[in-house]
Each structure stands twice: as structure tokens, then as C-alpha cells.
C-alpha positions as CSV (number, residue, x, y, z in Angstrom):
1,X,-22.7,-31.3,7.3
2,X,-19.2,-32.5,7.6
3,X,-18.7,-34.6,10.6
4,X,-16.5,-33.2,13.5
5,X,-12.9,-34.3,15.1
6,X,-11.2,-32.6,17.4
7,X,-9.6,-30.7,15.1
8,X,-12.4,-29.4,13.8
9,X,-14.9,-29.4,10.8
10,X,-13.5,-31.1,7.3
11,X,-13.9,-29.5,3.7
12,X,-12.9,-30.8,0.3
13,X,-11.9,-28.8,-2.7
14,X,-11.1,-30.4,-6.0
15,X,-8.9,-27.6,-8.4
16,X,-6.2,-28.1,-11.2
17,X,-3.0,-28.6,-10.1
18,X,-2.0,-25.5,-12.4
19,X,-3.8,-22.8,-9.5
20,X,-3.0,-22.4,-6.8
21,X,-4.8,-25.1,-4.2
22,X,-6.6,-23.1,-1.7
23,X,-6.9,-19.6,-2.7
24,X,-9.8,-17.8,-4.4
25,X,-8.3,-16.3,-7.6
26,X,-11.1,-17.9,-10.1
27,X,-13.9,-16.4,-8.2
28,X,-11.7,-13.0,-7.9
29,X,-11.4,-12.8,-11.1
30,X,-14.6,-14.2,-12.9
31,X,-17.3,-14.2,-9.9
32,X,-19.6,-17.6,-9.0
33,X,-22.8,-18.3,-8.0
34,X,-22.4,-16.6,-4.7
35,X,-20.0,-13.5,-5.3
36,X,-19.8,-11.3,-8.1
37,X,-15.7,-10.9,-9.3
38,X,-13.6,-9.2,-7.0
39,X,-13.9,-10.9,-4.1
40,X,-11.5,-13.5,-3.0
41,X,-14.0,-16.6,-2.1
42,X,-12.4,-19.9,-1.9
43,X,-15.4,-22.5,-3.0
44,X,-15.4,-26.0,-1.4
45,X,-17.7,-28.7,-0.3
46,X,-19.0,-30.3,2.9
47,X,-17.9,-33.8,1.5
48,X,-15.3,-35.3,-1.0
49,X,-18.4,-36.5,-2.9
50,X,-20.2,-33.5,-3.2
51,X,-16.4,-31.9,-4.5
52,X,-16.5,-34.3,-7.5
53,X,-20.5,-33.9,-8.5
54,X,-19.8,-29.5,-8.2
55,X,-16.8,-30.2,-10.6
56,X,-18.6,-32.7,-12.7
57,X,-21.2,-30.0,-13.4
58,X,-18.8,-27.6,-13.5
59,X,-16.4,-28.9,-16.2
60,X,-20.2,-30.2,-18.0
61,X,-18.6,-33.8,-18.0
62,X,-19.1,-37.1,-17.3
63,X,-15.5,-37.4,-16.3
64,X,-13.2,-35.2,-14.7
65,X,-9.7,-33.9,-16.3
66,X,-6.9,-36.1,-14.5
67,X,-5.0,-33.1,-13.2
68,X,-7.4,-32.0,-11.0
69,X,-5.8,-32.4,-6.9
70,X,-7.9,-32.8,-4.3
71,X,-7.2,-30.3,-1.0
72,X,-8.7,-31.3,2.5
73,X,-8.8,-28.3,4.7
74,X,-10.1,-28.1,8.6
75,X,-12.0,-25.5,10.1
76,X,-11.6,-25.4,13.8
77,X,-14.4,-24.7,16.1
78,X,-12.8,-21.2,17.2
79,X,-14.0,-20.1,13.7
80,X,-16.8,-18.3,13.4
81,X,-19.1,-19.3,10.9
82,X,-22.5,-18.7,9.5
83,X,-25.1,-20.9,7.6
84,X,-27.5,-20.0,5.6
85,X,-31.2,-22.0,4.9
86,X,-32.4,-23.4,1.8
87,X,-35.3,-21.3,1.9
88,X,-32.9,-18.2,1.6
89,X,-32.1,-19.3,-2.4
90,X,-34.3,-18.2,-4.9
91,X,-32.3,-17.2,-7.8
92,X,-28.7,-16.7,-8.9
93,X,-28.7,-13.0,-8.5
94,X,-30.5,-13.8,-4.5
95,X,-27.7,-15.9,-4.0
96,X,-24.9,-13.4,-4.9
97,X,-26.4,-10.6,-2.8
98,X,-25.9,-13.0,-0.2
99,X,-22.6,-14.2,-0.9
100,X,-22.0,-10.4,-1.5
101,X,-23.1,-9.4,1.9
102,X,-21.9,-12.2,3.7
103,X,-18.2,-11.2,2.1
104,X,-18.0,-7.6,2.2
105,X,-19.5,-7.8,6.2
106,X,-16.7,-10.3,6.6
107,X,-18.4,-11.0,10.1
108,X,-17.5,-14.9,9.9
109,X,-14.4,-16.1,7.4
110,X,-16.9,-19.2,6.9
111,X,-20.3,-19.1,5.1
112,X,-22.1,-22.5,4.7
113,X,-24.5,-22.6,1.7
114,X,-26.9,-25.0,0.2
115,X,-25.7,-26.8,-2.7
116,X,-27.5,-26.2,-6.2
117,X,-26.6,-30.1,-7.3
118,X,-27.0,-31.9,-4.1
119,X,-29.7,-30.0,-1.9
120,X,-29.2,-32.1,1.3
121,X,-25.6,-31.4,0.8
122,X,-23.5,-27.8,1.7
123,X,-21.1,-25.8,-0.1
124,X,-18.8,-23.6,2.3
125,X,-17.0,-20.5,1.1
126,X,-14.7,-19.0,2.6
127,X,-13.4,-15.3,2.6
128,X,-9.6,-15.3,1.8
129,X,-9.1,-11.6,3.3
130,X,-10.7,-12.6,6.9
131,X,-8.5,-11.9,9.7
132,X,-9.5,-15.7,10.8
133,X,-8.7,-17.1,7.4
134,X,-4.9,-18.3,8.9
135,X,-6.9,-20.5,11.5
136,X,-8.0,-22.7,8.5
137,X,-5.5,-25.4,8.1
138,X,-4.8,-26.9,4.9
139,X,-3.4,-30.1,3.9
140,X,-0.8,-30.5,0.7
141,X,-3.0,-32.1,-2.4
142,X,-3.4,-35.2,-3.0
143,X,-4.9,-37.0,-5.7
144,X,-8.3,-37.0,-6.9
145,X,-9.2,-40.5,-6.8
146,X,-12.7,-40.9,-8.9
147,X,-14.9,-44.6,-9.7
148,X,-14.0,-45.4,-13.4
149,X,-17.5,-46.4,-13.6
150,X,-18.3,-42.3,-13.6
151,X,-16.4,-42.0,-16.7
């Protein structure tokens, strides 16, 4: 898990700077791992390392393209969020009748989830339409800075 300030809990999403940096449009539109289309689900990551390896296998590359932005967001603590265990995952189709449930409930804007590529590691989605979703502050991109030695 991210570690705390007093500001609250740190994410990390890595996106083309062509989209729109913190909004859930892709999955809206073409669904994920977690949530079939038609729900706005912003995808990030509980570190800025685990951001890179969920793009790396994303784009299927050993490199990433360079106009990819990274966005740091902060989840305060007055946020309610739920977490889900590693034992909950069996398939893909488990994990989007989870994500599913979890968005269409919309008891917490904030649903932490095992990653697929890094199992000691989360993923956190978040549900665009929550009433608590304005909470969530957002910094402006910046670059994605990535080790030349990963190319």
C-alpha cells in the first residue's frame, strides 16, 4: 500500500497526454479487467512503479511511448474506501463482477484491488460518478520519467 501523509494516501496513473489525465473514459468506453464498458472507472496504481509495469503490459512493450504523463492524485482519509483480498480473484470474469458490484453499489468512490502483474502490489480504481470523487485531489501531469535500461 501507498504510504500515508497528512494529506492522505498517494496514487499514480500513467495515460497519454492526448486523454484526458484523470477521468475514466477508456474503461467507459471499452471495459477492463474489473468493469465491463459503461462505467466510468479511473484505473491507477498504489506506486509509480507498479504504474509503469501495468502500462508496460498494457502497451505489450519493453518500452513505453514518450507521450505518456504521469498524474499523482491523493486520497484523503475522509474517503471511504474498500479493499478487496487476493483470495477474492479467480478469473477475469470474478474480477469484473466485483468491480461491477463494487461500481454500481458505489458504497466507497475507492476500491483497492490486487494487481495481476505485481501480486504484493494494488491497483485502486476509482468511480468517477461518486459523490466523494471531488475529494480526490489531483495534481497537473508531469513527466513520465522511465530507466533507459527498461527500453
Amino acid at each position: 500500500m501507498a504510504s500515508r501523509s497528512k494529506l492522505g494516501t498517494p496514487i499514480y496513473r500513467i495515460v497519454s497526454q492526448q486523454y484526458p489525465p484523470f477521468d475514466g473514459g477508456g474503461a467507459y468506453r471499452w471495459g477492463s479487467r474489473w468493469v465491463d464498458p459503461g462505467r466510468l472507472v479511473i484505473h491507477t496504481a498504489s506506486s509509480y512503479s507498479l504504474a509503469v509495469l501495468e502500462n508496460l503490459v498494457h502497451w505489450q512493450s519493453s518500452s513505453l511511448p514518450p507521450t505518456l504523463v504521469c498524474i499523482v492524485a491523493t486520497i484523503p482519509d475522509s474517503v471511504k474506501q474498500l479493499h478487496m483480498a487476493p483470495k477474492d480473484i479467480h478469473d477475469d470474469d470474478a474480477c469484473r463482477a466485483i468491480g461491477n458490484a463494487w461500481y454500481d453499489d458505489s458504497k466507497s468512490a475507492v476500491l483497492w484491488v490486487p494487481s495481476v502483474v505485481s501480486p504484493y502490489e494494488d491497483n485502486v480504481l476509482i468511480n468517477q460518478m461518486h459523490k466523494d470523487f471531488s475529494k480526490i485531489k489531483v495534481a497537473k501531469p508531469i513527466s513520465t520519467q522511465i530507466d533507459h535500461r527498461l527500453a
